[in-house]
Backbone bond lengths (Angstrom), bond angles and torsions (degrees), N, CA, C in turn:
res aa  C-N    CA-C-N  psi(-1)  N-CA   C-N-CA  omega(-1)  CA-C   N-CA-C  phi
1 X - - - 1.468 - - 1.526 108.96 -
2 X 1.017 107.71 111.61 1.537 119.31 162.03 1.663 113.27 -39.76
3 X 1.738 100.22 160.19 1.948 114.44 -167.51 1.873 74.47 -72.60
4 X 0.794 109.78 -65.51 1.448 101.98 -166.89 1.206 125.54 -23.02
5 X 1.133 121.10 -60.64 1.853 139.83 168.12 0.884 126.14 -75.44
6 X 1.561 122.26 -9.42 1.500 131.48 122.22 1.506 128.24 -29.76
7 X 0.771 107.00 -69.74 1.947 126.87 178.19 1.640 106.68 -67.11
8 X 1.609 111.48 -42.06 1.966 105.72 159.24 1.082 120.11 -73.42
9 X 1.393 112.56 -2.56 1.429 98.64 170.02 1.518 112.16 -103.85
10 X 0.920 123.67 -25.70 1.146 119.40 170.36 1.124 109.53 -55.40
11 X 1.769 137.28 -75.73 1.493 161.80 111.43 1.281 111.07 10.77
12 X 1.815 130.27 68.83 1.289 99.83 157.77 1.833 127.47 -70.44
13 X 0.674 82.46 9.90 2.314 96.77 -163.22 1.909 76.86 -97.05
14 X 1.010 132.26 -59.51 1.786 110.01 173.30 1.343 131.64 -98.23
15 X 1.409 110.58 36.98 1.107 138.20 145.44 1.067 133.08 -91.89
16 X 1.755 118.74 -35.44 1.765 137.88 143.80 1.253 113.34 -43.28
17 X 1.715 123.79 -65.67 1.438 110.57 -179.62 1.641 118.36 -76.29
18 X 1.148 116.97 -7.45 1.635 109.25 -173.29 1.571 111.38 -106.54
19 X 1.681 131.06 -11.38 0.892 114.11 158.58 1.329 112.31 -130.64
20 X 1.151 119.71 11.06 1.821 136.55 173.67 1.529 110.42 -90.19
21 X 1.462 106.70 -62.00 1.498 119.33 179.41 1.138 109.20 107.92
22 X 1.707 102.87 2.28 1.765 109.48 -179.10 1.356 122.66 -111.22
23 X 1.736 96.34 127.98 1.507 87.23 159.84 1.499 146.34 -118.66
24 X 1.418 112.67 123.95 1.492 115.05 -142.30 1.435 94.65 -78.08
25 X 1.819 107.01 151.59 1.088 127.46 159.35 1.534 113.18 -21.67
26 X 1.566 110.78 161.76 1.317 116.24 -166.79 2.109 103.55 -74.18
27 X 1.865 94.90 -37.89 1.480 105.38 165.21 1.087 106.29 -34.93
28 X 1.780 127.75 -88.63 0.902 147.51 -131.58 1.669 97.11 -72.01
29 X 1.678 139.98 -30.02 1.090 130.83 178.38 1.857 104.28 -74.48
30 X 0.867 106.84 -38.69 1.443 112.11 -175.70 1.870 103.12 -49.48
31 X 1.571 113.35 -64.26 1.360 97.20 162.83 1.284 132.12 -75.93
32 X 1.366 133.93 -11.87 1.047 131.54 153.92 1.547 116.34 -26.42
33 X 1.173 112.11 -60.69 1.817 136.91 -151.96 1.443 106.49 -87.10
34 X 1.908 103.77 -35.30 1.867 105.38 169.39 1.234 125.48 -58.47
35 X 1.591 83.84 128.44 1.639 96.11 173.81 1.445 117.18 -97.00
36 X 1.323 122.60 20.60 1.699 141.63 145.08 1.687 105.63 -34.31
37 X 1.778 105.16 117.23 1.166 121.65 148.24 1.692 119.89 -55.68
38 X 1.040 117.76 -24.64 1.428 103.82 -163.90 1.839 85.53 -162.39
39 X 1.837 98.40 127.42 1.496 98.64 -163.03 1.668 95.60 -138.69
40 X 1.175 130.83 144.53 1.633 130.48 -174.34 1.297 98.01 -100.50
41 X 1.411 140.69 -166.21 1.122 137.76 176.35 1.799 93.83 -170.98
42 X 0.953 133.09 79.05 1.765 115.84 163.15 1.054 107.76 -88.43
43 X 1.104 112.34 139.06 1.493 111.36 -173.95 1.859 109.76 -160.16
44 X 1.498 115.58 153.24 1.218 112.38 -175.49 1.641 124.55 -83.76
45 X 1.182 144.96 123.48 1.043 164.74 143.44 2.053 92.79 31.12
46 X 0.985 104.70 94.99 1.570 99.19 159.27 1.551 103.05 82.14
47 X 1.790 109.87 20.40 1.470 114.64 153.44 1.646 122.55 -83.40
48 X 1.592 115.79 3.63 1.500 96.09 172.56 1.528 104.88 130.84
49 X 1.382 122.00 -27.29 1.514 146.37 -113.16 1.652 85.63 -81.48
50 X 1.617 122.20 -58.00 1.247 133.51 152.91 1.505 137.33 -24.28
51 X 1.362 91.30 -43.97 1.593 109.23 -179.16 1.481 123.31 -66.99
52 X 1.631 99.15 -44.62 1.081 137.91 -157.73 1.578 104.24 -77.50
53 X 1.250 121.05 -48.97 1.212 149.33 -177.28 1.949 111.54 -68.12
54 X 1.795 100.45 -34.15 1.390 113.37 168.15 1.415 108.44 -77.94
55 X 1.536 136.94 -36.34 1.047 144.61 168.16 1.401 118.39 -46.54
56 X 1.433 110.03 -40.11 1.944 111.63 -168.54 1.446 84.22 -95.78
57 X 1.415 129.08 -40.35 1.407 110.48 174.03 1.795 128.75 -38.10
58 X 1.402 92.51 -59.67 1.700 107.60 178.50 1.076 96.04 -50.79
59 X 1.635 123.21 -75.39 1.591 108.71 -150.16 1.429 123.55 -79.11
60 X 1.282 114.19 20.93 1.430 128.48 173.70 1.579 94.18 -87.39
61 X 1.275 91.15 -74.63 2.026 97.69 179.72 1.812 122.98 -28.02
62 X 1.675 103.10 -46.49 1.366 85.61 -166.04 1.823 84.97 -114.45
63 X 1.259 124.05 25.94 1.495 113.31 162.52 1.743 112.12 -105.23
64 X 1.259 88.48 -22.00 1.884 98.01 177.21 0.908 116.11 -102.69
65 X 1.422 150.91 71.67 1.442 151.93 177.35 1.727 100.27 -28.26
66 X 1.167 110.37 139.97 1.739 133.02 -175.77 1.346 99.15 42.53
67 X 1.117 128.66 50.49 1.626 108.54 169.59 1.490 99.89 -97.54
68 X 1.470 114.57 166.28 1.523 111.57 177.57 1.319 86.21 -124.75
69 X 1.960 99.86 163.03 1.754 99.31 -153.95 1.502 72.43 -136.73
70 X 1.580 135.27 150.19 1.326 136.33 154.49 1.317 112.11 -132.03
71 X 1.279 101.80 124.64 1.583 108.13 170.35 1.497 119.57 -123.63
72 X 1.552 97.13 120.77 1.598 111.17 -154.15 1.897 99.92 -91.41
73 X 1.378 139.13 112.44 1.347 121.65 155.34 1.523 118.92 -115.96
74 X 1.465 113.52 147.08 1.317 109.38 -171.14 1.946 106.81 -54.67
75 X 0.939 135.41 -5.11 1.494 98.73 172.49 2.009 109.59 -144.09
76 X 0.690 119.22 160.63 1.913 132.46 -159.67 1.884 84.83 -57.47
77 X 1.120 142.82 -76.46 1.242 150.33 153.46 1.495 123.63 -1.60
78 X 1.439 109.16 -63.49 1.752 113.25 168.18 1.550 96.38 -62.63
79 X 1.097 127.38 -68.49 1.697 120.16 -168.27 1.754 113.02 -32.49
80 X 1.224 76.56 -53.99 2.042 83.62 173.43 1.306 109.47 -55.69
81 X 1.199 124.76 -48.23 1.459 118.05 -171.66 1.775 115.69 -67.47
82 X 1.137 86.40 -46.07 1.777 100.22 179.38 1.497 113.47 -74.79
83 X 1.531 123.38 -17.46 1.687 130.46 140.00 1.184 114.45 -61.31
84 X 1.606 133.66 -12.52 1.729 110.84 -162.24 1.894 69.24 -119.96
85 X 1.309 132.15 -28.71 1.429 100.31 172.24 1.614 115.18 -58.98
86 X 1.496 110.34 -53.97 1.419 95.95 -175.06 1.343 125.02 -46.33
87 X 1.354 109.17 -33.91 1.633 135.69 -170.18 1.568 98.92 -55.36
88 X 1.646 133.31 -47.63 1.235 147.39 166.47 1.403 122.30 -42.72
89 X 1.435 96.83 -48.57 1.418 125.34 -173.21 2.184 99.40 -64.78
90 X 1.354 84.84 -77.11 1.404 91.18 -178.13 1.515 117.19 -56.56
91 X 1.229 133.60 -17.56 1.280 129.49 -150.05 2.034 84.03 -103.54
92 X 0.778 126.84 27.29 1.331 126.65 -174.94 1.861 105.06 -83.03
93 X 0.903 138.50 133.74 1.749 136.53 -165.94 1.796 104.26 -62.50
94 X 1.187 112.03 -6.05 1.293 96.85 -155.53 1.661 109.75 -116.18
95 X 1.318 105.94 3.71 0.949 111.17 -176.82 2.029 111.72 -83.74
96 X 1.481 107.42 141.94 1.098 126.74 -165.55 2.004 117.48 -76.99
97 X 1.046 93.75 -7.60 1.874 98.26 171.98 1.490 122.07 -152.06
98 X 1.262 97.21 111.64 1.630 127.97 -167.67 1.897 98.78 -59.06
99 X 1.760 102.63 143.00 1.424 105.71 164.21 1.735 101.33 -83.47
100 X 2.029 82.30 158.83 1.189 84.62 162.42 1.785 113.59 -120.97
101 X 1.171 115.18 5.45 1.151 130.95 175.02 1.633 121.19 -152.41
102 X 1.768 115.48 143.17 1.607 103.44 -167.54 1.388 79.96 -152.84
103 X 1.492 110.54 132.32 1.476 122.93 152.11 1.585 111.19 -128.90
104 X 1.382 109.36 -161.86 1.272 109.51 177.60 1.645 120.35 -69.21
105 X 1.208 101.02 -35.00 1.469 106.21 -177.08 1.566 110.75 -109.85
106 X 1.171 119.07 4.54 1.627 115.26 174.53 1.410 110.55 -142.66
107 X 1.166 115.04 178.69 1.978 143.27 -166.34 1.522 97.89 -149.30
108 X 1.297 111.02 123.16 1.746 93.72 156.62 1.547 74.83 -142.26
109 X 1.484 100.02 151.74 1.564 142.50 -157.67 1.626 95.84 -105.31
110 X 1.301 111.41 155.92 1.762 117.88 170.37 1.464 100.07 -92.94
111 X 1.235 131.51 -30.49 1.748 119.50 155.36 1.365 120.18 -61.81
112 X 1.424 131.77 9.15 0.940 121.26 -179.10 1.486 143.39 98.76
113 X 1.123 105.39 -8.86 1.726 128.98 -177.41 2.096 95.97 -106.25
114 X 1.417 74.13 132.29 1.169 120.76 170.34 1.781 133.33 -96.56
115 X 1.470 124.88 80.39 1.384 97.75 155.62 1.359 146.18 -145.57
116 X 0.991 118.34 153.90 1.596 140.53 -153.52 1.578 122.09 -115.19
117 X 1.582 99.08 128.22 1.353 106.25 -146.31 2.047 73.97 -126.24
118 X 1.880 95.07 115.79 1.339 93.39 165.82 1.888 116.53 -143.82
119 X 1.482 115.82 177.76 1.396 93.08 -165.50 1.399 104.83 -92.27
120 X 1.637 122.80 174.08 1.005 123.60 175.91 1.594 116.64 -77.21
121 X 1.249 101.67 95.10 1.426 133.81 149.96 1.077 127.79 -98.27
122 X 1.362 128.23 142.57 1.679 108.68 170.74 1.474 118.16 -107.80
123 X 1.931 116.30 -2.20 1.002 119.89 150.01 2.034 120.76 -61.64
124 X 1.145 98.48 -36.41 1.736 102.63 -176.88 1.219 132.61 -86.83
125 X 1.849 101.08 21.02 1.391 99.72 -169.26 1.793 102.20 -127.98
126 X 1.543 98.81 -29.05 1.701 111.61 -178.56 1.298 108.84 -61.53
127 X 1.641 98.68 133.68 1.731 88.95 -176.74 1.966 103.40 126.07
128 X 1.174 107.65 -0.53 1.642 104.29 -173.47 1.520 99.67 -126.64
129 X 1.266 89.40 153.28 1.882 92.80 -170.34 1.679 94.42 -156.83
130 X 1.410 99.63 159.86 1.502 120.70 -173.54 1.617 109.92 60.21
131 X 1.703 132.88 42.75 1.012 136.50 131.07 1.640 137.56 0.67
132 X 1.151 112.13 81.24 1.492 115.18 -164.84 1.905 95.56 -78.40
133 X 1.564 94.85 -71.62 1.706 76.57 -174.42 1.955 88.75 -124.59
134 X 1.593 100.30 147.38 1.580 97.29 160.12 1.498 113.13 -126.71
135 X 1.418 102.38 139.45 1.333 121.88 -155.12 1.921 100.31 -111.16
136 X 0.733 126.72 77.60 1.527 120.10 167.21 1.797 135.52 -94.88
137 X 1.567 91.30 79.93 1.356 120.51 166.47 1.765 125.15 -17.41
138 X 0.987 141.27 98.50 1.187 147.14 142.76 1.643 92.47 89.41
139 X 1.427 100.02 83.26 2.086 121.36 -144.52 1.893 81.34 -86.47
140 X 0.985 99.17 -58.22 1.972 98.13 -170.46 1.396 107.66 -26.46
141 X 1.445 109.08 -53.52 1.650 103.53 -165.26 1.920 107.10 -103.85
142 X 1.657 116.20 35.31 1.174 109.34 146.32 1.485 124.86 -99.32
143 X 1.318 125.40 132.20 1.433 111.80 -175.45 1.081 110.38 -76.10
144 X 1.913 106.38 169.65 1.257 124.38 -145.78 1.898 96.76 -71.62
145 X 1.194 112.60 -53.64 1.850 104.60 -167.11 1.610 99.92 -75.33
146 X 1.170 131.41 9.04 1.525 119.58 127.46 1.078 141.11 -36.95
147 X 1.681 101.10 -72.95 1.095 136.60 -168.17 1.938 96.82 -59.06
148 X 1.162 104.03 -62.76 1.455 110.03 163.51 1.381 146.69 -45.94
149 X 1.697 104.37 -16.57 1.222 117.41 168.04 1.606 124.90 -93.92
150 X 1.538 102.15 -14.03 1.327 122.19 176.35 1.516 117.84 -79.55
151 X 1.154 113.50 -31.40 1.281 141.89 149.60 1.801 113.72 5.07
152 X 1.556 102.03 -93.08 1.141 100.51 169.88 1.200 137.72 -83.69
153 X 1.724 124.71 22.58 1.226 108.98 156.73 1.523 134.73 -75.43
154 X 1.554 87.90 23.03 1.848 90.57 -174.43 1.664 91.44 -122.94
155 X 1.196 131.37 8.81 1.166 136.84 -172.08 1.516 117.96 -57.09
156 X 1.843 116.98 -50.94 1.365 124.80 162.19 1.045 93.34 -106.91
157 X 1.433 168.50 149.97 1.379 162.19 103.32 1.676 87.25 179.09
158 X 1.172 131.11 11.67 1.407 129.64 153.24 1.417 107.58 41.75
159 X 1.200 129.34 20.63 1.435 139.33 -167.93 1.702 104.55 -78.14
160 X 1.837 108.50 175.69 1.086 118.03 -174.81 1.657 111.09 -91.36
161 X 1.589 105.84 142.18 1.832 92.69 141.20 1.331 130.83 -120.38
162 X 0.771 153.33 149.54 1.533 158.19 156.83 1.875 112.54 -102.41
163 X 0.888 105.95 117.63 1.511 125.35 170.89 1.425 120.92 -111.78
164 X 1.382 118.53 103.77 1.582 134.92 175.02 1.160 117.31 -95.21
165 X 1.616 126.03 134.61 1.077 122.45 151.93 1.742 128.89 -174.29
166 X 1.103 113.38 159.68 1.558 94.94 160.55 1.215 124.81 -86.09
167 X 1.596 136.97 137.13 1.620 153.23 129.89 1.307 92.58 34.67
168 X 1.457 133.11 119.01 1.662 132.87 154.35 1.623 112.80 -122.26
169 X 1.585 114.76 36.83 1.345 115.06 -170.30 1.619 123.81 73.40
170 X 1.711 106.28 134.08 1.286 84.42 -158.93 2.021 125.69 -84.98
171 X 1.212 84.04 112.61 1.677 105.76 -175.42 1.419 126.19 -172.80
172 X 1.006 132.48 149.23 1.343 151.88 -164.24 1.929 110.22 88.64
173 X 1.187 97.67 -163.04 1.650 115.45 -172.20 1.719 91.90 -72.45
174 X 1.214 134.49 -55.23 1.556 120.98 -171.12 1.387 120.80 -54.17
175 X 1.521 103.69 -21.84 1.398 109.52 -162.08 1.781 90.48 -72.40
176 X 1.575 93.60 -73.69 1.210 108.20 171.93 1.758 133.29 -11.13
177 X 1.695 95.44 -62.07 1.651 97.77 178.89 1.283 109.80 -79.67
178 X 1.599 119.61 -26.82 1.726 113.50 160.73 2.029 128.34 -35.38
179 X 1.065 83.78 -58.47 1.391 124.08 178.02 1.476 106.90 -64.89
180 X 1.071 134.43 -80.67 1.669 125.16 -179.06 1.471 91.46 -128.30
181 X 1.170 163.91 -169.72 1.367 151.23 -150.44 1.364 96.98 104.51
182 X 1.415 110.75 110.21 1.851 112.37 172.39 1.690 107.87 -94.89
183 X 1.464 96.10 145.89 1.507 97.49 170.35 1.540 116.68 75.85
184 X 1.715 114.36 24.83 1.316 104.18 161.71 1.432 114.69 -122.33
185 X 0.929 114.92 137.15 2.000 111.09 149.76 0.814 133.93 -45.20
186 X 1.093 142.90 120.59 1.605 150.30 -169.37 1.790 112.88 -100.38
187 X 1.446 102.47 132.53 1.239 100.85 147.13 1.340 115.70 -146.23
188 X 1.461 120.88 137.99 1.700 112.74 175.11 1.688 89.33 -107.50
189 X 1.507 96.84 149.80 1.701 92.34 173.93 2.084 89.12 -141.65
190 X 1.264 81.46 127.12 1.773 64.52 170.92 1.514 118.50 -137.34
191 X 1.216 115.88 150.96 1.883 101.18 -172.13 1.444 137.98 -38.52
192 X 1.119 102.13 14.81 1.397 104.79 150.95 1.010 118.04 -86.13
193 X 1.700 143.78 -14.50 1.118 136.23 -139.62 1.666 79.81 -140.33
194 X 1.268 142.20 16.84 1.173 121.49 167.65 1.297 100.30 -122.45
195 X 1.714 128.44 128.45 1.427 134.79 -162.82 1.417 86.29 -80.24
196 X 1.077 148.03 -41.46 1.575 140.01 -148.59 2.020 96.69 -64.92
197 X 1.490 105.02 -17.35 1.430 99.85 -162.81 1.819 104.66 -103.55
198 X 1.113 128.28 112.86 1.396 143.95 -168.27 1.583 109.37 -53.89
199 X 1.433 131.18 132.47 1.538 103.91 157.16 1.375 138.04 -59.70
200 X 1.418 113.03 -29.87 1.225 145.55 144.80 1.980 115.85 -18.77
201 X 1.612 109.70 -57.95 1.327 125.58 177.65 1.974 99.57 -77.69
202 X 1.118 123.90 -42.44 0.978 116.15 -177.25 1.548 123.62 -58.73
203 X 1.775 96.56 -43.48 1.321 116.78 -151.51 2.218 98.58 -77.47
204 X 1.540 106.31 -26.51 1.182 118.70 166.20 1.872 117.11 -68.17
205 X 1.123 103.62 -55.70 1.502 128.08 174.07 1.976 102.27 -43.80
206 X 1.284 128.80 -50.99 1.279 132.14 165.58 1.585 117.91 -57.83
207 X 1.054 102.46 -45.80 1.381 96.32 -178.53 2.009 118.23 -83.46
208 X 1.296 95.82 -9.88 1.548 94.50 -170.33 1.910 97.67 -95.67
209 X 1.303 128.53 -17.66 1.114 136.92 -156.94 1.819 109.94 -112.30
210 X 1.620 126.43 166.21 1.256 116.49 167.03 1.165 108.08 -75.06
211 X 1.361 132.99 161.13 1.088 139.56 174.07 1.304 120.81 -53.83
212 X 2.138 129.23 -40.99 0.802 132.83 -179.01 1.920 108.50 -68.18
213 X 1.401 102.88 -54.13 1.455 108.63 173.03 1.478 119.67 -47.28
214 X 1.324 117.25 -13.46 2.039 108.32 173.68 1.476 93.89 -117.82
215 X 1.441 128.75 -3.99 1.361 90.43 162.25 1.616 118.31 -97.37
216 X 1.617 120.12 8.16 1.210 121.38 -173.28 1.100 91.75 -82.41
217 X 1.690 132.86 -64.69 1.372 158.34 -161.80 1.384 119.27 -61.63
218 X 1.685 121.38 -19.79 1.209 133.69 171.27 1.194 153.39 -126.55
219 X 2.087 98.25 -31.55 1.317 144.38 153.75 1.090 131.55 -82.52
220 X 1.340 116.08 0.65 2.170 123.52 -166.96 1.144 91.06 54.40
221 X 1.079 151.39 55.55 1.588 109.72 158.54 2.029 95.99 -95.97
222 X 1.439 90.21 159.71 1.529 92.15 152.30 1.274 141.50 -124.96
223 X 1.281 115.03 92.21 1.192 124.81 178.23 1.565 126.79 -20.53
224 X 1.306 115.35 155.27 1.286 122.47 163.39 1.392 114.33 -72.02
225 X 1.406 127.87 117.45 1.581 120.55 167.75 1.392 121.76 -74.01
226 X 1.338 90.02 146.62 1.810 128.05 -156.75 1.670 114.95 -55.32
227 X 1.689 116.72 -31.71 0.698 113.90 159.47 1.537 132.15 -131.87
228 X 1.325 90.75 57.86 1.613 120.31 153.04 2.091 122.33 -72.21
229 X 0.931 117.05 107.63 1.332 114.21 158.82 1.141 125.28 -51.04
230 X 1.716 128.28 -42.24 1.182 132.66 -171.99 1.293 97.52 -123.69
231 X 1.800 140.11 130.29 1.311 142.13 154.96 1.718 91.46 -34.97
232 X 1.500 89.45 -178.43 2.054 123.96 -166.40 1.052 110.53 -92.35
233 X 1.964 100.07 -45.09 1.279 107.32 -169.15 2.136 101.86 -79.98
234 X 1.327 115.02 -47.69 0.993 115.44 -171.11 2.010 110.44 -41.95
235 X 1.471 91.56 -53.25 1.921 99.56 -171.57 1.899 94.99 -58.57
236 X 1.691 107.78 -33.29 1.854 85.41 -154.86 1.851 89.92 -79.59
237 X 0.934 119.89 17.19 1.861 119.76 178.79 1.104 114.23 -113.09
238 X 1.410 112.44 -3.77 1.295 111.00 170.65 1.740 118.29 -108.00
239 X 1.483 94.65 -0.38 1.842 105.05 164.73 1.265 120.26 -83.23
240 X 1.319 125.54 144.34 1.369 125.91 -165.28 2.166 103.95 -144.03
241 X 1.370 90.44 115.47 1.983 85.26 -178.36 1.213 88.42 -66.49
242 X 1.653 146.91 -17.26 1.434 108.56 -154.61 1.560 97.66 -117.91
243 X 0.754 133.15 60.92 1.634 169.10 -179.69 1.351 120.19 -101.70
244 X 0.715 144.41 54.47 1.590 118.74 -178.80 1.376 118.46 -58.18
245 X 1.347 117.05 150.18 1.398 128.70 178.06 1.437 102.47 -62.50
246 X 2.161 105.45 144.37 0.818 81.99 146.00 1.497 153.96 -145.85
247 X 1.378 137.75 -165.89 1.399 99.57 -157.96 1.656 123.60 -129.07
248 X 1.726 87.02 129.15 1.558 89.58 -161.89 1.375 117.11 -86.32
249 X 1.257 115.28 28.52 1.656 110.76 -174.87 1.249 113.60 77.31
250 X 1.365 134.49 26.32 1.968 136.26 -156.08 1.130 73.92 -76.82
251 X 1.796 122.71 -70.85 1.921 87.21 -150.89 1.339 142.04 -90.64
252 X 1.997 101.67 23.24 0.945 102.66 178.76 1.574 105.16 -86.94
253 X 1.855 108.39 -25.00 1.482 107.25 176.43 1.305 110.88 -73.20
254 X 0.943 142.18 -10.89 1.743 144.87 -160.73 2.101 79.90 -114.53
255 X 1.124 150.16 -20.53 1.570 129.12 150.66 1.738 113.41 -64.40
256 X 1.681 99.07 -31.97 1.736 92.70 -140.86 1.764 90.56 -81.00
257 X 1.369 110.37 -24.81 1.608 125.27 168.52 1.160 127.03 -58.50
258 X 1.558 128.33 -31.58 1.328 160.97 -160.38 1.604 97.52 -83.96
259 X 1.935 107.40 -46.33 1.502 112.47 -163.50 1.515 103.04 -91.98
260 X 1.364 110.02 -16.71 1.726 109.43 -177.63 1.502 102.30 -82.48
261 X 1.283 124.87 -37.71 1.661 124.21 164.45 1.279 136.15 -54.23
262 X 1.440 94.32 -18.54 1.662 93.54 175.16 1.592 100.93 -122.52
263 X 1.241 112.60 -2.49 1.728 107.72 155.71 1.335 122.06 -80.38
264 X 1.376 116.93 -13.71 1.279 124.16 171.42 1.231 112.37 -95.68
265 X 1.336 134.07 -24.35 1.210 155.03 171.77 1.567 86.18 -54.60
266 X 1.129 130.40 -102.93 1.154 155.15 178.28 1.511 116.27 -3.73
267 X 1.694 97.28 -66.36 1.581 107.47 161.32 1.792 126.87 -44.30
268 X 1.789 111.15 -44.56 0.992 112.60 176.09 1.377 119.25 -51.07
269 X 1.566 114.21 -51.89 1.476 143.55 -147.91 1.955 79.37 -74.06
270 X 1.067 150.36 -79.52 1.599 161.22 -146.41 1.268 79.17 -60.03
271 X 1.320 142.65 -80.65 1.628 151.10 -99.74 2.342 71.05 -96.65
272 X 1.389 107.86 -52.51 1.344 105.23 -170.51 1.791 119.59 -70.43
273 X 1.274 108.42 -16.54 1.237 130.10 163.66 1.654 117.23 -70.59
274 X 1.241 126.38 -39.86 1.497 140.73 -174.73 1.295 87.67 -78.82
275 X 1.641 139.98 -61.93 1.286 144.48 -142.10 1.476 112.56 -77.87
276 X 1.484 97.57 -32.04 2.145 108.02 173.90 1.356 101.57 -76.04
């Protein structure tokens, strides 16, 4: 490896302008440059969030010889898309390590790195081990025993995750690790903070939309979901740690139920035994 690709590897943010030609948002260098195991990303609709996410992909791949890169999105369609971004990304002339294989949903590198862009399934993902970085694309709308099964592929391979997305109401696992979640990096970025987005586009975008729908879609916020009976905030104000539970005898009724089932059990089984 060349002094050069030395210094991009260190530098993904001058590795963007010197063989990309791009220079990323002030956001996007900030994670670029983190050395965060585990990084959030909320971000507004057409701030980058995708791009950004293809960026730490690539330069993991051809800065880490054999690393495998996974990027999880909830549906067969986003994966493709977020493969033909990386595909953009990487396919740039200047880059220093040739594929040796390209499909729709994968890259494998002649150093050895591998990556694979598949949907959120939890049949299509079991089965991968030694996790360099995992990337799970537009995190709100993967469900939770997904989210949970993905889990331990960073268990020995000490690898990264990054989780992107916009606001999907507050519920599931994103909400959650947003919200109290130990051990991540945060970033909220919201269209204000992305120049590509006009005040002009915004200032139209408010008035044509509900209020809740542009601030999920533009502002992070996270809404209350629609078919909730009780708001988030109302139920989490009505929990109290200094409460004690309290206790109705469940497991003595869930034993005393346990012993009438197999006394009846029992009874059946004799009475059907006498009768043959």
């Amino acid at each position: 490896m060349s002094l050069r690709d030395e210094v991009f590897k260190l530098d993904p943010v001058l590795w963007c302008q010197e063989t990309l030609n791009l220079e990323p948002d002030p956001w996007q260098s900030e994670v670029l440059r983190s050395n965060s195991k585990r990084i959030l990303l909320l971000c507004s609709r057409q701030a980058g969030k995708s791009f950004t996410c293809g960026l730490l992909a690539t330069h993991t791949a051809i800065y880490q010889p054999g690393s495998l890169i996974l990027c999880i999105s909830p549906t067969l369609r986003q994966s493709s898309e977020l493969l033909h971004t990386i595909s953009r990304i990487y396919g740039t002339p200047d880059q220093p390590v040739p594929s040796t294989a390209e499909s729709a949903l994968k890259i494998e590198l002649k150093n050895g790195s591998r990556i694979i862009c598949l949907p959120g399934k939890e049949q299509n993902v079991r089965g991968y081990a030694g996790v360099s970085l995992l990337i799970i694309d537009e995190s709100a709308r993967v469900p939770d025993d997904m989210y949970f099964s993905l889990r331990p592929f960073l268990a020995v391979s000490r690898g990264r995750m990054v989780c992107s997305s916009t606001p999907f109401g507050k519920r599931g696992w994103y909400f959650r690790e947003w919200t109290e979640g130990l051990g991540w990096e945060r970033h909220q970025i919201t269209a204000l903070q992305c120049p590509r987005i006009t005040p002009e586009f915004l200032d139209q975008e408010r008035k044509s939309m509900p209020q809740a729908a542009f601030d999920a879609e533009y502002m992070c916020v996270f809404g209350e979901s629609t078919d909730s009976v009780f708001g988030y905030d109302l139920v989490a104000g009505a929990v109290s740690k200094d409460i004690e539970p309290l206790d109705c005898g469940v497991e003595e009724w869930q034993i005393s139920m346990s012993d009438w089932i197999i006394s009846r059990a029992q009874t059946w089984l004799m009475k059907w035994t006498t009768a043959a």
